[in-house]
Structure formats: structure tokens, C-alpha cells
C-alpha positions in Angstrom: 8.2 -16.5 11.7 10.3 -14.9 9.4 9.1 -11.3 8.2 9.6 -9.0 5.6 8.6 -6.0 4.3 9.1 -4.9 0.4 8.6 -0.8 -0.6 7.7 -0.4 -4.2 8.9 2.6 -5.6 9.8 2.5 -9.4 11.3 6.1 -10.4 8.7 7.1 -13.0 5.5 8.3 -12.8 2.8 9.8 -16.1 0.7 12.0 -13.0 3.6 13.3 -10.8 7.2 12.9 -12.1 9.3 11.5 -9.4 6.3 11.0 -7.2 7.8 8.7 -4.7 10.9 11.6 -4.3 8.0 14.2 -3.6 8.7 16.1 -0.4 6.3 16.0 2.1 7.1 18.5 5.0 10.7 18.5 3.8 11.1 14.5 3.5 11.4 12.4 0.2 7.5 10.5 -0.1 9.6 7.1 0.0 11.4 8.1 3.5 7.9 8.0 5.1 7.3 4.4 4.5 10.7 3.3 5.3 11.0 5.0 8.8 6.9 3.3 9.4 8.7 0.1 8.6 11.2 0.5 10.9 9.4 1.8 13.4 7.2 -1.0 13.7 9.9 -3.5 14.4 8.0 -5.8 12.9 10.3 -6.8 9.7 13.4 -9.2 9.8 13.8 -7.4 6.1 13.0 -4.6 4.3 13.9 -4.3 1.1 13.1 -1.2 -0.8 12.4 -1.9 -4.6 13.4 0.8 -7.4 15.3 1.7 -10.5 16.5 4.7 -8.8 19.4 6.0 -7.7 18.3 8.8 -5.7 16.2 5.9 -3.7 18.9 3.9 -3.8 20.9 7.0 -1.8 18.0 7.4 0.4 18.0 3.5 1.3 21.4 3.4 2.1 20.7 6.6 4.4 18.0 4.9 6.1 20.1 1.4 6.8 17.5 -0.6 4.7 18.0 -3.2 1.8 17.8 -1.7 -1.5 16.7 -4.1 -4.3 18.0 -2.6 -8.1 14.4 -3.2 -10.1 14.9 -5.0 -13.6 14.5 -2.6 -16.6 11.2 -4.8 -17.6 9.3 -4.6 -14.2 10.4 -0.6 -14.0 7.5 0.3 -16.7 4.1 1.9 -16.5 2.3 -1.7 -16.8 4.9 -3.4 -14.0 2.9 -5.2 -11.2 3.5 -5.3 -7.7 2.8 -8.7 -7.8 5.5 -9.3 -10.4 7.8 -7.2 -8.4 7.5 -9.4 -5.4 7.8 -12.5 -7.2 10.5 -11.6 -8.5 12.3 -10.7 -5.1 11.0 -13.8 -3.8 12.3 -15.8 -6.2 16.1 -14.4 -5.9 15.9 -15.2 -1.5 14.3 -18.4 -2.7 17.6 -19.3 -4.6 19.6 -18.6 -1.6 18.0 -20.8 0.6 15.5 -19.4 2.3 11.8 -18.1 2.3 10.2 -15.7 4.3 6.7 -16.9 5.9 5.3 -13.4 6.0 5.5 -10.5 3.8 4.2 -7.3 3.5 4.0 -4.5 1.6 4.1 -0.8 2.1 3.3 1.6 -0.9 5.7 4.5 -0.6 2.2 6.6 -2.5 0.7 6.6 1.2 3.1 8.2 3.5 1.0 9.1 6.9 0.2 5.0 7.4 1.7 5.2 10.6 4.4 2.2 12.3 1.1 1.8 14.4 -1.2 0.7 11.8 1.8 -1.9 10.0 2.2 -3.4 13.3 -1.5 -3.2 13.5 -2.0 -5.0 10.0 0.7 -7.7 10.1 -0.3 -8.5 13.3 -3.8 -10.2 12.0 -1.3 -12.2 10.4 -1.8 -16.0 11.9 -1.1 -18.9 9.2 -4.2 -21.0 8.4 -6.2 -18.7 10.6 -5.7 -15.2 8.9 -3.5 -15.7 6.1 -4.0 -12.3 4.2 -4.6 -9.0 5.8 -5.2 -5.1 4.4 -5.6 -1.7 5.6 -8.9 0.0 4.8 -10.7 2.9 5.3 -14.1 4.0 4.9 -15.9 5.2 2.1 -16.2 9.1 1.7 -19.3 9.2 0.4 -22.0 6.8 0.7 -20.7 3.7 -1.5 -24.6 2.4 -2.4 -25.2 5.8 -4.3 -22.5 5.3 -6.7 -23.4 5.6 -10.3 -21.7 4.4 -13.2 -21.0 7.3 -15.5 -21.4 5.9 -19.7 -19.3 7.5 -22.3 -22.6 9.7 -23.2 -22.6 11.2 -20.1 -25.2 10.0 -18.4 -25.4 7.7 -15.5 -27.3 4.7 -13.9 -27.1 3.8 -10.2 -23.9 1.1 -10.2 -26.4 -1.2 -7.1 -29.9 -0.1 -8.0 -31.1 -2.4 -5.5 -29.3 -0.2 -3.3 -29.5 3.3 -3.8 -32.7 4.2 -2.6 -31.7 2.9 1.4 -30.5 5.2 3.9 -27.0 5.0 4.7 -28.0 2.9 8.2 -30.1 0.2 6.0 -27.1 -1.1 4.2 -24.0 -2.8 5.4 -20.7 -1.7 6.7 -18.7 -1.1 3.4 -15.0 -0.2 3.7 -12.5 0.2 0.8 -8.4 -0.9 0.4 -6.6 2.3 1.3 -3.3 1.7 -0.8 -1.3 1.6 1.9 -0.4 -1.6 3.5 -0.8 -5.2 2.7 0.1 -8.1 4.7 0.2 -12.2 3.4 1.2 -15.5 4.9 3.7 -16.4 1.5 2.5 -19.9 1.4 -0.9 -19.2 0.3 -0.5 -15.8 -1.7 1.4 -17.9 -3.8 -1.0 -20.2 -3.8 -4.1 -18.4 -4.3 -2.5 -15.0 -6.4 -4.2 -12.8 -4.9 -3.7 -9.9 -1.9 -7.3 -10.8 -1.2 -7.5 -14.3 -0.3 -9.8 -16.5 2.2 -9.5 -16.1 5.7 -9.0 -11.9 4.9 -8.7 -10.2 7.9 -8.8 -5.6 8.1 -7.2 -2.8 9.9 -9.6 0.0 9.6 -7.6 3.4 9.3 -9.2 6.8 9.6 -9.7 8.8 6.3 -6.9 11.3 7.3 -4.0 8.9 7.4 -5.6 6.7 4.4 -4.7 9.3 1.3 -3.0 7.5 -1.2 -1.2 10.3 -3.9 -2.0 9.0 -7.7 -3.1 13.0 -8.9 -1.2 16.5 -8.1 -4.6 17.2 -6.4 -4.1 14.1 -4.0 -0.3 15.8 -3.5 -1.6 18.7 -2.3 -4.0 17.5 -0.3 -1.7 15.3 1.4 1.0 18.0 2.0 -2.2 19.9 3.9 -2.8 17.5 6.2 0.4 16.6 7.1 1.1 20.2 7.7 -2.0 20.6 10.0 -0.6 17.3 11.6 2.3 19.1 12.6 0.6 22.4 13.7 -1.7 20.2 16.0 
């Protein structure tokens, strides 16, 4: 089965300028998710999208594929979705058409090559035919409340909120981080979330996904107390 594995990594960012260029213990955010990828040796491709230069330098350091993003999927309302169409379109005119893909946010660097192989692995066509990474919830999802412009709030599952944490089912959450489809039906169905959806549960530690300065620091913590340990 032919495999690949797409990194989105536009160059701009509102939160964090640069944000996939961040360092993290001395190495560009993006450079994470590319040596994962490799690592894995799960990929026959993998094709790092960007309008970038400075990724495109860092692709061509790394020995990946380096896909020059059109000006009107480089914008703050581009979709990953569109961005992968789009790629798949272009191999589609050359003849060919992978039967797996994945993809690997460059926002969530310490997903390890362990938990890609882990994820694309659930991968079996007309079995398991979309697959995630997840993590669990940090605090107790039933107790959520649903804050209205006034400022108040109103439990979001009032049915819910008054159980203890061991009445209620297991609720996990997408982490951000890695996504794996059989091409055939994500095409079919549009969504990373399809029928027959299969999980990799990651711990908490390795699930942070960078969208604020706060979840950058946080992240450079942990990977720095990774390293210590």
C-alpha cells in the first residue's frame, strides 16, 4: 500500500509569528515532525507543505519533499483539507494515487515516530479506514460549561454534570497531532472522522499542540525536563 505523509506548515501565524520556525530546544518546530516521519519508516512520501523559504531550506536539509503552497491556500482561513486536495490532485495527474495518507501538524512537535507508526498502523482499508491520535481530557469533560457573552454559564451536558468522574464514559479528545486515512473513503466521506474510526491514545505530555505563546512555553518546558530526565 502506498503511503504518504503531508506536514502543513504555512509561514504565517496571528498568535505566534513564524510559529512553525519556533525553536524548541534549539530545533526549528517544523524539524520535529519531519524527523517523527522519518523515523517511523512508515511513509513512501513525505511532502512538507509551506509558502516558506526558510522551510523550504529546512526540507531540503532534512532529504524530504517540499511542496511550494499556492498564495490562496497560504491565508489565515486555508484548510488542511484543501491543502491536501490540492496535493493530491497534482500526484493524481501524474498517474498515481496514494492509498494511505497521513498527516502530521508541525504545531505538535513531541508526537513521537512511535505514536505515527502507532496511528497509521490502525490503518486497514474497509476495516479501519480513518484513524487519530488522542489524548485525554484534563479536566473532567462532563463538567464543562458553556460560558454566554454576559458572563455567566450553564453546564454544556446538564444531564451529566452532577456524576462522578467513574459514572460517565471514557471521553478522549483529538490531540492535533497526527491523522491517518485510507484516501478512498476520505474522499468519499470528507471528513478526518469517518466510520470505522479507529484511536491511538497519547499521554497528555506528548499531546500539546502550540496555538498560544502560553502553549509555547509550556511546550519548551517539557521538552526541556524531557531532556534533563
Amino acid at each position: 500500500m502506498s503511503t504518504i505523509a503531508i506536514i502543513p506548515a504555512r509561514a504565517g501565524s496571528k498568535r505566534i509569528p513564524k510559529k512553525n520556525l519556533a525553536l524548541v530546544n534549539g530545533i526549528p518546530m517544523v524539524t520535529w515532525s519531519i524527523r517523527a516521519a522519518v523515523e517511523s519508516k512508515m511513509f513512501d512520501r513525505i511532502i512538507v507543505s509551506s509558502d516558506s523559504s526558510e522551510i523550504y531550506e529546512i526540507a531540503k536539509v532534512e532529504k524530504v519533499e517540499f511542496d511550494q503552497r499556492p498564495p490562496y491556500l497560504a491565508g489565515d482561513d486555508a484548510r488542511v483539507r484543501d491543502v491536501c486536495m490540492d496535493i493530491l490532485s497534482r500526484i493524481e495527474a501524474q498517474g498515481e494515487m496514494p492509498m494511505i495518507m497521513s498527516v502530521l501538524y508541525a504545531t505538535a512537535p513531541l508526537r513521537t515516530a512511535e505514536d505515527i507508526k502507532a496511528t497509521v498502523s490502525l490503518i486497514t482499508p474497509g476495516i479501519c479506514d480513518f484513524a487519530v491520535a488522542v489524548t485525554e481530557f484534563s479536566h473532567p469533560v462532563h463538567q464543562a460549561l458553556i460560558r454566554k457573552p454576559d458572563g455567566s454559564g450553564v453546564p454544556a451536558f446538564p444531564e451529566l454534570v452532577r456524576l462522578r468522574h467513574d459514572e460517565i464514559a471514557s471521553y478522549v479528545v483529538d490531540n492535533g497531532s497526527t491523522y491517518s486515512v485510507c484516501v478512498a473513503e476520505w474522499l468519499r466521506q470528507k471528513t478526518w472522522f469517518g466510520s470505522s474510526l479507529r484511536m491511538h491514545l497519547m499521554p497528555r505530555r506528548r499531546s500539546i499542540d502550540v496555538d498560544t505563546p502560553e502553549d509555547l512555553d509550556y511546550l519548551r518546558f517539557v521538552a526541556g525536563q524531557d531532556l534533563v530526565s
